[in-house]
MARDRENMI-615874 format. One record per residue: x, y, z of N, C-alpha, C, O in turn; chain; residue in one letter; residue number from 1. Coordinates in nm, 2 decimals. Layout:
<pts>
PT     n.px     n.py     n.pz    ca.px    ca.py    ca.pz     c.px     c.py     c.pz     o.px     o.py     o.pz   chaine   residu   num
PT        X        Y        Z        X        Y        Z        X        Y        Z        X        Y        Z        A        A   NUM
...
</pts>
This chain:
<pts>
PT     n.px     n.py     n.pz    ca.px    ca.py    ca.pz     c.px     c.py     c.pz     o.px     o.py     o.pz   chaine   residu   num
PT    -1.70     3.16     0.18    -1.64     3.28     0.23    -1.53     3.24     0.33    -1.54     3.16     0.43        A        X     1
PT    -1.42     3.31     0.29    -1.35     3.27     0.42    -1.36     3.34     0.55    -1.41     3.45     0.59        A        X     2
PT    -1.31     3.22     0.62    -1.35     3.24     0.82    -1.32     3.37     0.82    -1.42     3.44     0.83        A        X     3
PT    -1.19     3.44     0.81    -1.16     3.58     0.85    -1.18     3.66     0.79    -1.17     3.78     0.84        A        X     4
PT    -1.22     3.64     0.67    -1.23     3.75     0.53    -1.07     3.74     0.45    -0.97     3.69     0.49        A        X     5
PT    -1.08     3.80     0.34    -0.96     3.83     0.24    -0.84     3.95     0.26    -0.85     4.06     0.21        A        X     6
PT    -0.76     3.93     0.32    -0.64     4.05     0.38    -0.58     4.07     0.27    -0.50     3.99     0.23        A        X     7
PT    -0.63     4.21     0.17    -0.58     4.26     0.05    -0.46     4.37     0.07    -0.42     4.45     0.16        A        X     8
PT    -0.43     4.35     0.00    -0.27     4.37    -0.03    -0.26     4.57     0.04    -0.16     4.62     0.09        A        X     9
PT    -0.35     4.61     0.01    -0.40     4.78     0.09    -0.38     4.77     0.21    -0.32     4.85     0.28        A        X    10
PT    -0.44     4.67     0.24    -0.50     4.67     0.44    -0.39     4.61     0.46    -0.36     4.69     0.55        A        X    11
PT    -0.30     4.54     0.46    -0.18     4.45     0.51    -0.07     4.54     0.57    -0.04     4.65     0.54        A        X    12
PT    -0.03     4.46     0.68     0.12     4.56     0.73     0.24     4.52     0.65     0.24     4.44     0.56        A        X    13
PT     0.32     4.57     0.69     0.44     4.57     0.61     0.47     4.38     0.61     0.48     4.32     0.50        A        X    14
PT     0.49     4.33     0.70     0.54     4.17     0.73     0.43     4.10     0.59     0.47     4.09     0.47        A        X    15
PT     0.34     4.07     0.62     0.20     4.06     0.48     0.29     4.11     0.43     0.40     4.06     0.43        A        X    16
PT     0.25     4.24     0.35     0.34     4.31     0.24     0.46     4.24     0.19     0.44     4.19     0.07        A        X    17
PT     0.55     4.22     0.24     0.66     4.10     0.23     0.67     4.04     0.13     0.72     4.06     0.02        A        X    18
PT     0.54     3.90     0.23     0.55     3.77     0.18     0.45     3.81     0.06     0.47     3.74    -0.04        A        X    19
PT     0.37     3.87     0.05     0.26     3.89    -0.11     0.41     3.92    -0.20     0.46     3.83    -0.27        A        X    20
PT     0.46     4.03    -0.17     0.56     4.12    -0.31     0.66     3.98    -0.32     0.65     3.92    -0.43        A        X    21
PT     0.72     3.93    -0.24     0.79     3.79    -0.30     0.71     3.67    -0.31     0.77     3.56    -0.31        A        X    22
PT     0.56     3.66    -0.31     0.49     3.57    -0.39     0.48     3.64    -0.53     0.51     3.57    -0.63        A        X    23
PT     0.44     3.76    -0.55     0.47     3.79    -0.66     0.57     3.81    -0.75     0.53     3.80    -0.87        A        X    24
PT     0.69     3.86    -0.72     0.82     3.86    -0.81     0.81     3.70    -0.82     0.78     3.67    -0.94        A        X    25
PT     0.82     3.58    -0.73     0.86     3.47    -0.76     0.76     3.42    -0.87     0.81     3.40    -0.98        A        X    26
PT     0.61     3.38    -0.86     0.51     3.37    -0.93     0.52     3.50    -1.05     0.42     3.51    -1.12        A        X    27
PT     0.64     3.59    -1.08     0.62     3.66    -1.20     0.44     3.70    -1.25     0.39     3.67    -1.36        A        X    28
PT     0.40     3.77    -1.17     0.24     3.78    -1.13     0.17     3.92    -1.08     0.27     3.99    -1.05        A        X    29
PT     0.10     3.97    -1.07     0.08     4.11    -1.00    -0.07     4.13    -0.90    -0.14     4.22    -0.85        A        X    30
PT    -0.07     3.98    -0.90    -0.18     3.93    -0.85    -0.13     3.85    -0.70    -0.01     3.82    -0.68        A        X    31
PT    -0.24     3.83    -0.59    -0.22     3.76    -0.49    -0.36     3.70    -0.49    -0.47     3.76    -0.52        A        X    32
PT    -0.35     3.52    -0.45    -0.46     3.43    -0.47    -0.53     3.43    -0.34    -0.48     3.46    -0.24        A        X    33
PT    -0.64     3.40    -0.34    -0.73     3.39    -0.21    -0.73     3.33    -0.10    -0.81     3.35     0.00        A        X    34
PT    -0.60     3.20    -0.14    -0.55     3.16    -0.05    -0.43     3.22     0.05    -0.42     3.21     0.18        A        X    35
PT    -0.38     3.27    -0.03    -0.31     3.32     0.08    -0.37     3.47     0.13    -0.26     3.52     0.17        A        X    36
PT    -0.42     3.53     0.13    -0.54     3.62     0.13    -0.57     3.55     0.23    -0.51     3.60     0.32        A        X    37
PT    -0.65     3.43     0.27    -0.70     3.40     0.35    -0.62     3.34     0.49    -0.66     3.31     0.60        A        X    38
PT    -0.51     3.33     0.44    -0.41     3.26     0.56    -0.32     3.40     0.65    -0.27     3.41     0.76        A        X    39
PT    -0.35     3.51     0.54    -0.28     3.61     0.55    -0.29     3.70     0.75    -0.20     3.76     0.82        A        X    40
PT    -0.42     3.65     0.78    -0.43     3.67     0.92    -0.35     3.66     1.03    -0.35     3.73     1.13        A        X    41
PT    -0.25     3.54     1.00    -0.20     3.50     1.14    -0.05     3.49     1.03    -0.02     3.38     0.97        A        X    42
PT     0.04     3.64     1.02     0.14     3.64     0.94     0.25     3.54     0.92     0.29     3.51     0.80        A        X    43
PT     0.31     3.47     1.06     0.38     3.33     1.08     0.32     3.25     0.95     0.37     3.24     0.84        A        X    44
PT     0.21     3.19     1.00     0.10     3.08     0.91     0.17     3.11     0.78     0.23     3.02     0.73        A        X    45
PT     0.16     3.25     0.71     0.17     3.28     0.56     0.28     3.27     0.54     0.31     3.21     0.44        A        X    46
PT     0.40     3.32     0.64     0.52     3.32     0.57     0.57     3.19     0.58     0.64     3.15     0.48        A        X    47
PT     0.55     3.10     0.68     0.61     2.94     0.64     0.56     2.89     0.58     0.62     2.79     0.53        A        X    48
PT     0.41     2.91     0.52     0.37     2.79     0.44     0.44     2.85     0.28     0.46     2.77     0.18        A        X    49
PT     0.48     3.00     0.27     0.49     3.09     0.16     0.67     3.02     0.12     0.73     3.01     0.01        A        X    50
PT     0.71     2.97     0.24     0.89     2.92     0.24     0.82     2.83     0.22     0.76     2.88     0.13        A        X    51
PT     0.77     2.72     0.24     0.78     2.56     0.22     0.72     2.56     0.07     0.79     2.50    -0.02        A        X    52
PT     0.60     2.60     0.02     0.55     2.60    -0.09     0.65     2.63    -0.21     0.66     2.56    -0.30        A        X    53
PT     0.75     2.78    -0.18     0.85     2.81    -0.28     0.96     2.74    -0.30     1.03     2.75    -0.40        A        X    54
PT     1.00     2.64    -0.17     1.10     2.52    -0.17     1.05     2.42    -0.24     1.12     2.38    -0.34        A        X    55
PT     0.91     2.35    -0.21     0.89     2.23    -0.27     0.89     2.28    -0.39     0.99     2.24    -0.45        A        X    56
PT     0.80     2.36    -0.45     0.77     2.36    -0.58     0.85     2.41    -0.70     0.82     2.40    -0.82        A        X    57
PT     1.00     2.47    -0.63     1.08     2.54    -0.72     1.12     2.41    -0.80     1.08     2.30    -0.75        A        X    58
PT     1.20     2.40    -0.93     1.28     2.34    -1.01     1.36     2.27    -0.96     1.45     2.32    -0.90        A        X    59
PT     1.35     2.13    -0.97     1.44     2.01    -0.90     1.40     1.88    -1.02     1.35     1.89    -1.13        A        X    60
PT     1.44     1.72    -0.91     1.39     1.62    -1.00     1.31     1.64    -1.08     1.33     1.62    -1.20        A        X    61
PT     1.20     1.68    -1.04     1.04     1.64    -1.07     1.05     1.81    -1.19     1.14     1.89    -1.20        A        X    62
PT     0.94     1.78    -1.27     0.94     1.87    -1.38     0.81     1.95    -1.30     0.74     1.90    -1.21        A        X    63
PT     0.79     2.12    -1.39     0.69     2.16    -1.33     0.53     2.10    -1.35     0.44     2.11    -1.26        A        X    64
PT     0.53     2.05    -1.46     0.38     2.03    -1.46     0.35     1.90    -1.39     0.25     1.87    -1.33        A        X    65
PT     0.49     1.77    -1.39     0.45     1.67    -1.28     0.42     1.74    -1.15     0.30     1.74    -1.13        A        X    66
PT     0.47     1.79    -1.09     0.47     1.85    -0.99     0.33     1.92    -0.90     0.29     1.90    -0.79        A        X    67
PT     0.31     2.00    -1.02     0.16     2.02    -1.02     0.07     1.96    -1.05    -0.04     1.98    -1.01        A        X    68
PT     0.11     1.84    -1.13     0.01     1.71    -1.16     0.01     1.65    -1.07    -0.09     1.58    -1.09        A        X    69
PT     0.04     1.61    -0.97     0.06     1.59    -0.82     0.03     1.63    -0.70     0.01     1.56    -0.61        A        X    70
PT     0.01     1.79    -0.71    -0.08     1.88    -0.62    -0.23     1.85    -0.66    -0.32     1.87    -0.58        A        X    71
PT    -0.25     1.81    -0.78    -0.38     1.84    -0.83    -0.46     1.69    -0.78    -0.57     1.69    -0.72        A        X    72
PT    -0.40     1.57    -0.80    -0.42     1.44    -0.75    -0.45     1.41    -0.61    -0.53     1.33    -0.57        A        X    73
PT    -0.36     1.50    -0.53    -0.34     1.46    -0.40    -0.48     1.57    -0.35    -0.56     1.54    -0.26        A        X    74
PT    -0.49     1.68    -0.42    -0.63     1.79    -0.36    -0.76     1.71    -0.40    -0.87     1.72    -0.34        A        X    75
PT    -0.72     1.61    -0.55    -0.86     1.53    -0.56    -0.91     1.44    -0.43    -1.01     1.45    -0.37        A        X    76
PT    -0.78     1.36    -0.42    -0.83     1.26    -0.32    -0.87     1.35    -0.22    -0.99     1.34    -0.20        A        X    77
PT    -0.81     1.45    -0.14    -0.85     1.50     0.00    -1.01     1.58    -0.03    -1.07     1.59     0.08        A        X    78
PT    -1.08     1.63    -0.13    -1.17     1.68    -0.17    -1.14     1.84    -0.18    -1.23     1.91    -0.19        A        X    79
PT    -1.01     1.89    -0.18    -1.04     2.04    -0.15    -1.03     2.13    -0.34    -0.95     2.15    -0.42        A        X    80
PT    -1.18     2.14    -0.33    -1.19     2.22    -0.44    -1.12     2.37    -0.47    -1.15     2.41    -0.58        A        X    81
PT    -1.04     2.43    -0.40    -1.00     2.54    -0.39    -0.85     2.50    -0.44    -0.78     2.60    -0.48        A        X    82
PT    -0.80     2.40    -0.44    -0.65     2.39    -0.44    -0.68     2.27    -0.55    -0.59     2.23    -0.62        A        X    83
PT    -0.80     2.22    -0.56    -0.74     2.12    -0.75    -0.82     2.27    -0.88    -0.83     2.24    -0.99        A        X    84
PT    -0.84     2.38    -0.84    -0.90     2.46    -0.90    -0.76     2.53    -0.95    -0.73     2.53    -1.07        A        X    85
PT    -0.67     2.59    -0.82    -0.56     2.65    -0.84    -0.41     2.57    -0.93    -0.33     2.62    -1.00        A        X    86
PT    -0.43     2.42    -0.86    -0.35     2.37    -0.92    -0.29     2.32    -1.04    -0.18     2.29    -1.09        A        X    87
PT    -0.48     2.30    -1.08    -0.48     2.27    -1.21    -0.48     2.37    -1.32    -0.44     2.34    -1.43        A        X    88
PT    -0.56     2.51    -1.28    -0.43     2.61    -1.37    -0.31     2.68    -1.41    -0.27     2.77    -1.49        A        X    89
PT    -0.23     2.56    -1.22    -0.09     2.58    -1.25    -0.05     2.44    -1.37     0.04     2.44    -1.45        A        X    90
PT    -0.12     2.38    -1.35    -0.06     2.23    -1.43    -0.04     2.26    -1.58     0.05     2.23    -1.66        A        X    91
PT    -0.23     2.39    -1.61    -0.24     2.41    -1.77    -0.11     2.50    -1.79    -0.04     2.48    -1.89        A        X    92
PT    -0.07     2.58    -1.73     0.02     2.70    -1.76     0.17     2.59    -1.74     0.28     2.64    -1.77        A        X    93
PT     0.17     2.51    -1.71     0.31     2.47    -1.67     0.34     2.31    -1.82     0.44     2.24    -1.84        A        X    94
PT     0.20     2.33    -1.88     0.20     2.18    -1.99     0.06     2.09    -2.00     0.02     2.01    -2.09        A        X    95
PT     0.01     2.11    -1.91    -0.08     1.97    -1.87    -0.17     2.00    -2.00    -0.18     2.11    -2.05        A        X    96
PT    -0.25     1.87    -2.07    -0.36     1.89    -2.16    -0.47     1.84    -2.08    -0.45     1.79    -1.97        A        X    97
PT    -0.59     1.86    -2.15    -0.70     1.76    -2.12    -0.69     1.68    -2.11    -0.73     1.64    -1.99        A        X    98
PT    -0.65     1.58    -2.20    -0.62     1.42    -2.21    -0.50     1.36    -2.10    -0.49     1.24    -2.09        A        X    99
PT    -0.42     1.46    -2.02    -0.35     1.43    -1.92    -0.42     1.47    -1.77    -0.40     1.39    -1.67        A        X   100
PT    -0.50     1.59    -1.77    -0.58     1.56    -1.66    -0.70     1.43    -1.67    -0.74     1.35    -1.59        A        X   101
PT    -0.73     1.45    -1.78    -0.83     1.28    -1.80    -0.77     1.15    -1.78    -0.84     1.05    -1.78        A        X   102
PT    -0.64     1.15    -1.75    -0.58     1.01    -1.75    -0.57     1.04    -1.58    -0.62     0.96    -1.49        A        X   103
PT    -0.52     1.14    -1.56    -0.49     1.13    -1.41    -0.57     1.15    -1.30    -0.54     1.13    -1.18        A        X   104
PT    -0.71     1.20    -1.36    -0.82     1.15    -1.29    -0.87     0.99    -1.30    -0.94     0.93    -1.22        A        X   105
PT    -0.83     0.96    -1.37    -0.87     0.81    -1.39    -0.76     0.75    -1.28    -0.80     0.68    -1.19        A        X   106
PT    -0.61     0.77    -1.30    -0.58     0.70    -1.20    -0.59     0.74    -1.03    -0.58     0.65    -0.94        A        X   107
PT    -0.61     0.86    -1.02    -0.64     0.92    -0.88    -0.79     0.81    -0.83    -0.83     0.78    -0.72        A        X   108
PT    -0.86     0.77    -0.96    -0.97     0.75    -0.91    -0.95     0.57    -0.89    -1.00     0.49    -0.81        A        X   109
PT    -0.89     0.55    -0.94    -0.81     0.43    -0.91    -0.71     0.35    -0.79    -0.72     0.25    -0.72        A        X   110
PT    -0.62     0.45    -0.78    -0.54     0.41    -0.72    -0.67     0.46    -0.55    -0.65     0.39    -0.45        A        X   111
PT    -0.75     0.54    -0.54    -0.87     0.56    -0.45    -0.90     0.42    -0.44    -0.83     0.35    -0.36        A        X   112
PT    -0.97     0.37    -0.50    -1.05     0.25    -0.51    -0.95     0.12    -0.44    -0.97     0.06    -0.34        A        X   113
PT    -0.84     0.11    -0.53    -0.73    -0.01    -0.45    -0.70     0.02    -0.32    -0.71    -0.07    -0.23        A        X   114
PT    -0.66     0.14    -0.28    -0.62     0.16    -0.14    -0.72     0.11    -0.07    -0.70     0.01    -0.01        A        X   115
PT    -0.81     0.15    -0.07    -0.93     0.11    -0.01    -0.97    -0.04     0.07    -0.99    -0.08     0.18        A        X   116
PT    -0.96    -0.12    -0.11    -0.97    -0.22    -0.05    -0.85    -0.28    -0.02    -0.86    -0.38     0.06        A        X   117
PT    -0.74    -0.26    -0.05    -0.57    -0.29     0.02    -0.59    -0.33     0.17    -0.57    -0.43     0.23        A        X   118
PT    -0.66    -0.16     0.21    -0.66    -0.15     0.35    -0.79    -0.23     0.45    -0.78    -0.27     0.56        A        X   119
PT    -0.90    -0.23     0.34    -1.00    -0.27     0.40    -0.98    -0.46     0.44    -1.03    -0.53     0.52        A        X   120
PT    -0.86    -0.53     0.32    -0.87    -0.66     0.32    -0.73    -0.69     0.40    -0.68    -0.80     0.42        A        X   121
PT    -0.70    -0.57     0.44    -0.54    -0.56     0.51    -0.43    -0.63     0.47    -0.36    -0.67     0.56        A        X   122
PT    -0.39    -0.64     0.39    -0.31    -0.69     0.24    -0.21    -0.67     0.32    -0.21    -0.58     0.40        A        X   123
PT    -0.08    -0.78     0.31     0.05    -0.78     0.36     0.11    -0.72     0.27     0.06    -0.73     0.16        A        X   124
PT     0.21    -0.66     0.29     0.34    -0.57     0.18     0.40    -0.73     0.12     0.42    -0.83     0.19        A        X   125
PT     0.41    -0.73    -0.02     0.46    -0.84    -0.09     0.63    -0.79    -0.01     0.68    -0.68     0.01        A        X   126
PT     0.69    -0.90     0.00     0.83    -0.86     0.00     0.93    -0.81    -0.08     1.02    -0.74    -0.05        A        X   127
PT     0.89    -0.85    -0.19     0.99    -0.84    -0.30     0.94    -0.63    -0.32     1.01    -0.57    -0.40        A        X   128
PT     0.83    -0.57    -0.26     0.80    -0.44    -0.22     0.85    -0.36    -0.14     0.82    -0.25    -0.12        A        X   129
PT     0.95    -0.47    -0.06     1.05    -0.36     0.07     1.14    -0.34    -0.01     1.15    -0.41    -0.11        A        X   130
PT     1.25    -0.23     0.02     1.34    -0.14     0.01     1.42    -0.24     0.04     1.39    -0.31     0.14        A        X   131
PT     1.54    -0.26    -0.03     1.69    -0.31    -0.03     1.73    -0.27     0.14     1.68    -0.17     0.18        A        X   132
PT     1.80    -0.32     0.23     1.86    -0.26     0.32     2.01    -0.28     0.36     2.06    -0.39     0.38        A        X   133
PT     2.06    -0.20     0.37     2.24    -0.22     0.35     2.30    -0.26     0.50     2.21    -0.29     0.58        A        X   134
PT     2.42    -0.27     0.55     2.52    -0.31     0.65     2.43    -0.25     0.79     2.39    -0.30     0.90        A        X   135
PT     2.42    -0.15     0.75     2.37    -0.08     0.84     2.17    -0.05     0.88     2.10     0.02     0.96        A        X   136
PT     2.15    -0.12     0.81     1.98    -0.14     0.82     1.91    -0.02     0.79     1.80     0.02     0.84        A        X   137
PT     2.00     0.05     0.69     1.92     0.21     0.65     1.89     0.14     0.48     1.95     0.05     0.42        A        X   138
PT     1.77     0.22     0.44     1.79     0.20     0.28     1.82     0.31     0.22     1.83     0.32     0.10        A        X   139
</pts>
């Protein structure tokens, strides 16, 4: 259950109201998720995370379903079941198969395990692993 309860799209003031109707035109949807439902309390909170979420995730380098293959990896490792639940049927609707979530749990659960001990045996950065650096000592 969420801490505050679910702020449904009825009970919402206009500012709410807002950021739901342009999660929904953008999400092409008629629905609002329980996450933001749940963040919806403290309106600030919803509308910047509702701007950074619609920046990162829009169409650029990365394709949609990496992208969301990515969200879903990164909610594995942190443990939050609510966001590899959501992400990963953004991943299905955006491409992903079985056999691509099955590989990427395999490496999530991998690349877990190396870090680990990377960090645990405090492993030096190989060199030939730093970034080129130019005149100016930026890369």
């Amino acid at each position: 259950m969420a801490t505050f309860g679910l702020l449904e799209y009825q009970d919402a003031g206009p500012e709410v109201r807002a950021v739901y109707d342009d999660i929904m035109a953008t999400r092409q949807t008629d629905w609002i998720n329980n996450f933001w439902k749940a963040i919806a309390h403290d309106p600030a909170t919803l509308r910047r995370t509702w701007e950074s979420v619609k920046q990162i995730m829009a169409p650029g380098a990365l394709d949609a379903v990496t992208k969301e293959m990515i969200y879903v990896a990164i909610s594995a490792s942190n443990q939050c079941g609510y966001c590899i639940a959501s992400h990963t049927a953004g991943a299905r609707k955006a491409g992903m198969t079985g056999e691509m979530f099955a590989e990427l749990m395999a490496v999530v659960g991998m690349a877990n395990e190396t870090n680990r001990l990377a960090s645990g045996y405090q492993v030096e950065i190989d060199e030939r692993f730093l970034p080129p650096t130019n005149s100016s000592g930026r890369t």
